[in-house]
C-alpha positions in Angstrom: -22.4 61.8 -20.4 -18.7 61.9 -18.6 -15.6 61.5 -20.2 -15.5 58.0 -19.2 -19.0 56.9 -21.6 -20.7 56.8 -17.4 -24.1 58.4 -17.3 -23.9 60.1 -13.8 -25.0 62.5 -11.7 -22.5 64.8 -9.9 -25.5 65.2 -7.0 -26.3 61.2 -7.2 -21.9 60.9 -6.5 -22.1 63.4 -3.9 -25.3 61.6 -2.0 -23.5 58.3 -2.3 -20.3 59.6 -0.9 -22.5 61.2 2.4 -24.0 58.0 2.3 -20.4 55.7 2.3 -19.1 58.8 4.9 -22.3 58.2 7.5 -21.9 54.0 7.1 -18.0 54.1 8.0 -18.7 56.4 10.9 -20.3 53.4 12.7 -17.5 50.7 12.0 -15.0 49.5 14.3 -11.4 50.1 13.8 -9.5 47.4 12.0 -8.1 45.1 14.5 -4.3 43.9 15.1 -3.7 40.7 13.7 -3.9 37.9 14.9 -0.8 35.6 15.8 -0.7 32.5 13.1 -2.6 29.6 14.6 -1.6 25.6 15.0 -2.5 24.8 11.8 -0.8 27.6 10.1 2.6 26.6 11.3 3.6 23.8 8.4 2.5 27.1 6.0 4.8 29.8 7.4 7.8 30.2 5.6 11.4 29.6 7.8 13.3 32.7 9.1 16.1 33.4 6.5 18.9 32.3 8.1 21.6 35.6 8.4 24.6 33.9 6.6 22.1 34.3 3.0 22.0 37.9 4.3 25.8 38.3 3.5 27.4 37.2 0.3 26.3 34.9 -2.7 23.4 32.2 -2.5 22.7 29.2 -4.5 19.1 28.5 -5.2 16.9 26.2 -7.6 15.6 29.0 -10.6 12.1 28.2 -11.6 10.7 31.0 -13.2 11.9 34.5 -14.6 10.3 37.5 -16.0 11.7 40.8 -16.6 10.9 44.7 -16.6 12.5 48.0 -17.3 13.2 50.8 -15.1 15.9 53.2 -14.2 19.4 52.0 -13.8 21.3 52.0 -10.5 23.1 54.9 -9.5 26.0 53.0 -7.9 27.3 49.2 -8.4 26.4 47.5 -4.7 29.6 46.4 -4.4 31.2 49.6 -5.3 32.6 50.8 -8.5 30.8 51.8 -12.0 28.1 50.4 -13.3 28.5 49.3 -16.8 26.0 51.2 -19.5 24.8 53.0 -16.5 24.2 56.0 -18.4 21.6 54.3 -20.5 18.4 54.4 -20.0 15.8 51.5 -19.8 17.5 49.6 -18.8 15.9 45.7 -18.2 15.8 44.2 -15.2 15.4 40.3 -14.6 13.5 38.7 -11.9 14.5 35.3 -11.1 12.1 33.2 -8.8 13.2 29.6 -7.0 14.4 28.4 -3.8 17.4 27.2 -1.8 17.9 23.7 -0.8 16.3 25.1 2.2 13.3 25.4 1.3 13.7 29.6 1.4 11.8 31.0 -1.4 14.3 33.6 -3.1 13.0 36.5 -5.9 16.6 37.7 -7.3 16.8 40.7 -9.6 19.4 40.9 -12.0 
C-alpha cells in the first residue's frame, strides 16, 4: 500500500499512462475561441472606461474577504510603506461595482 492508503500498482500506473499517451495522440488540437455570439452580448461585461484607469473610483462595496501575504516593497504612489517591515501582513478584498455597472475587486 502507498503512502497515500491507494492500493496500486507502479506497472498498472505506467500501462494507464501508455494508454492516456496513445488516446491524446489521436485528438485534435484545441481550437481558437470562438467570438461571443448574439445572445451573449447583454452578458459581456462593458469595456472599463480609461478615466477609472487613472486615479480614485467610487463603487457600491458588496462583499469583502481578506488574506495574508507579503507586503509591498514600495507604496504605489511613492514613498514608505507603513509597517512594511512586518510580515503577514493582511490584505482586504473588496468586491462591488460602479454606478456603471463595472464590476470592481479592490485590494486594500
Amino acid at each position: 500500500m502507498d503512502d497515500d492508503g491507494m492500493d496500486i500498482s507502479d506497472e498498472f500506473l505506467e500501462e494507464f499512462e501508455e494508454e492516456l499517451l496513445e488516446q491524446n495522440q489521436g485528438a485534435p488540437a484545441p481550437e481558437e475561441p470562438e467570438p461571443p455570439s448574439d445572445w451573449m452580448a447583454p452578458f459581456l461585461r462593458p469595456a472599463v472606461p480609461a478615466e477609472m484607469l487613472k486615479g480614485p473610483i467610487a463603487f457600491q462595496w458588496t462583499s469583502i474577504d481578506m488574506y495574508t501575504g507579503d507586503p509591498l516593497a514600495t507604496h504605489p504612489r511613492g514613498g514608505r510603506v507603513p509597517g512594511g517591515g512586518k510580515r503577514p501582513v493582511p490584505i482586504v478584498r473588496l468586491y462591488g461595482a460602479t454606478a456603471g455597472g463595472q464590476s470592481v475587486c479592490a485590494h486594500c
